[in-house]
N, C-alpha and C positions, 0 to 999 in steps of 0.2 A: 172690389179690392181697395180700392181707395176712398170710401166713404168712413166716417168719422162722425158715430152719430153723438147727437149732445146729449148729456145726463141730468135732466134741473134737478136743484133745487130749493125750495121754498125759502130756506133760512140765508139770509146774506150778510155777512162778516164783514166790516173794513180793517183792512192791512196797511197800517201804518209802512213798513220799512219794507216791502214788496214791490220788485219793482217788473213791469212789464213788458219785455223785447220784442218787438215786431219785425220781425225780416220781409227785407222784400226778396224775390227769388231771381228774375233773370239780372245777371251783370251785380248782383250780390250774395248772394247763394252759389247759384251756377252762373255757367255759361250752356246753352241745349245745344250748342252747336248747327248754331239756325233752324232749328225744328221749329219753334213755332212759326217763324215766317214762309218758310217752305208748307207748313201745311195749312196756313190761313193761303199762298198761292196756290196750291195743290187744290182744296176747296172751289176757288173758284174758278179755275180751268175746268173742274168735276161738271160742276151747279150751271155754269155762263161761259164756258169754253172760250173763258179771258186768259191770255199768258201773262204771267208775272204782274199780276193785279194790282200789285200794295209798293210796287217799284215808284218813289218819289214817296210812299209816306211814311214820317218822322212815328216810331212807332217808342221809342223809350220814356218808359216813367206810365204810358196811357192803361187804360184797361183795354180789358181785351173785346171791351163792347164798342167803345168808345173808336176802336183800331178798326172794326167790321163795320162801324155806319160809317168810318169815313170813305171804304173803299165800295159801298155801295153807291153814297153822292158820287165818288170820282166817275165812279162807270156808270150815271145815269139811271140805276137799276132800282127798277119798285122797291117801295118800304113796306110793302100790307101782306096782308098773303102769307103770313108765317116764314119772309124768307131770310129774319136771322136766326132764327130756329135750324132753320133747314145748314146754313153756315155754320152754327156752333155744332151739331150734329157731323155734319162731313168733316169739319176742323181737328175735332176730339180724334175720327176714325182713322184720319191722318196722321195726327200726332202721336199717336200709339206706335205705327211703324215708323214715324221722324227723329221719334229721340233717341232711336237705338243706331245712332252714330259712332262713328271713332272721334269727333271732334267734341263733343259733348265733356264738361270738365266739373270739377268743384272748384271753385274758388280759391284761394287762396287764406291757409288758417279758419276756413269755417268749421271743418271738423273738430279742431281743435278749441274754438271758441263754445261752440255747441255742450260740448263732453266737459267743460268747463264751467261755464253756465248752468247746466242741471246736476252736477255731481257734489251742491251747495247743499244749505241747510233750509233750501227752498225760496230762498230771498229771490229770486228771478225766475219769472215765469216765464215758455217762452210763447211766440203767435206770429201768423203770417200775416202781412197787411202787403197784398198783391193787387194788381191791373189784372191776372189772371183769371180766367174763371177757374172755378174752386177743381171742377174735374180736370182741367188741365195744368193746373198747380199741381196737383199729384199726382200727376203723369210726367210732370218734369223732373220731380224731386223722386221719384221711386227707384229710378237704377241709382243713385248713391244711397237708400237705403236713411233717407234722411226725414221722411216721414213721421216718422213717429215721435222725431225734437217740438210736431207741430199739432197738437191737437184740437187748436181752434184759430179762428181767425178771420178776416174780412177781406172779400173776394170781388176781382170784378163783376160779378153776375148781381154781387147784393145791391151795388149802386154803378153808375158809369161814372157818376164823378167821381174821380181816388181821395177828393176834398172831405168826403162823405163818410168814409169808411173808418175812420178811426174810433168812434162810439158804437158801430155795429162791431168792431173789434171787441173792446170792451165789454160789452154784453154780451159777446156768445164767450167769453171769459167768464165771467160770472157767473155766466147761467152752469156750468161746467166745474164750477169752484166752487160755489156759493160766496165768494170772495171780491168785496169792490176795492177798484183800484183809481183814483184821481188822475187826468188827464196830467198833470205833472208829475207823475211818478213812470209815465209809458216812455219810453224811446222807439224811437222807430232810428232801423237800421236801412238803407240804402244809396244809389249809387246815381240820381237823380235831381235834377231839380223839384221835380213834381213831388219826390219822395218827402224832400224840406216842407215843400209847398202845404204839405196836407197833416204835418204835425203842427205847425205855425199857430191856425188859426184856434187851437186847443189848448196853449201852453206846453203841447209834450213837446219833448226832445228831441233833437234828429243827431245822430252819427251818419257822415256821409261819408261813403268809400268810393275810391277813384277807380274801381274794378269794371264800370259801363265804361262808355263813350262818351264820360264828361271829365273835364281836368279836375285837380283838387281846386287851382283856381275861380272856376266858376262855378265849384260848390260849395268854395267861401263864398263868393259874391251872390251866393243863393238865397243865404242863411245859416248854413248848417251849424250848430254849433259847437262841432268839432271836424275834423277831416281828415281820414287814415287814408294813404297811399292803399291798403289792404289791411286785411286784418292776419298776416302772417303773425305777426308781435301780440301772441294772445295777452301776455300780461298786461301789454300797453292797452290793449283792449276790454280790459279789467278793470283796469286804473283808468280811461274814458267811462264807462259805466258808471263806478264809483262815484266823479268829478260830473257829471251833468247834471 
């Protein structure tokens, strides 16, 4: 249900006035309504019949690889053996029943930014650039039905560093467009520092939204180079677009 296969092709175009959107999804997209945390804990109560395993780790902005070895060092637990496999596996089977919450939400004007964005003359392309692994990126984004604004993009599974992922963004854009796109022509949307952090070191953009668990101030003093409260003000959000 959630698989997204890629389409190559051979012949590769550059797009001058195209420009690239990467959204991140928890605390920019949605909120899951603590699904992911409750079934990376759920996981390991399953696996190591630990309670509340990931309680004291800072888990915003990381990938979702990066989240599992660290709560494997915390509790001590073998690294060999196939057993983040075995975690991403129970993780996923959990999450499926986790995000069908009442607390679970959209964002604030992302539908509206979305429907906006693609009902152009194609100048913006959009793409997820997530800490998540790719199957449980689409597990979060499936009850609002927002899948399909995302047909390619760079996952926590492709790298654990999030530093990483914005050229393997790129290229499975490509490969899907036949269409190249320069690292300053991409933005990345999210509500992190780490989000800043991992457009920086490419020239791309970042728009940071105060919708996680970080102020607008310390996502000025991150980098970001611009900073929405939210993106309820789609034209404002248009006119950021335009202007980076």
């Amino acid at each position: 249900i959630f698989a997204y296969p890629l389409t190559y092709r051979k012949k590769t175009d550059y797009c001058k006035h195209m420009k690239l959107i990467l959204f991140d999804i928890d605390g920019t997209l949605i909120d899951s309504g603590g699904a992911g945390t409750r079934s990376l804990d759920l996981a390991f109560k399953e696996l190591f019949s630990i309670d509340n395993a990931f309680e004291g780790i800072s888990m915003a902005g990381k990938t979702d690889i990066q989240i599992m070895k660290e709560g494997i060092a915390k509790h001590n637990l073998p690294s060999e053996n196939g057993i983040l496999s075995e975690i991403i596996n129970t993780y996923i089977k959990n999450l499926v029943i986790e995000i069908n919450n009442d607390k679970k939400h959209v964002k604030p004007g992302i539908k509206e930014a979305l429907k906006m964005l693609t009902s152009g003359n194609g100048n913006y392309q959009l793409g997820l650039l997530t800490g998540n692994i790719e199957q449980g990126a689409r597990i979060k984004l499936d009850p609002f039905g927002l899948n399909s604004y995302f047909p390619s993009g760079a996952f926590g599974n492709d790298d654990e560093d999030r530093n990483k992922l914005l050229p393997i963004a790129l290229e499975r854009f490509k490969g899907i467009s036949g269409k190249e796109i320069n690292f300053n022509d991409c933005i990345i949307v999210g509500d992190t520092p780490r989000d800043v952090h991992c457009a920086k070191p490419y020239g791309a953009s970042c728009i940071a939204v105060a919708t996680g668990p970080y102020s607008v101030s310390s996502l000025v003093e991150a980098g970001a180079d611009l900073v929405m409260k939210d993106l309820s003000d789609t034209d404002a959000f248009l006119k950021a677009i335009k202007g980076v």
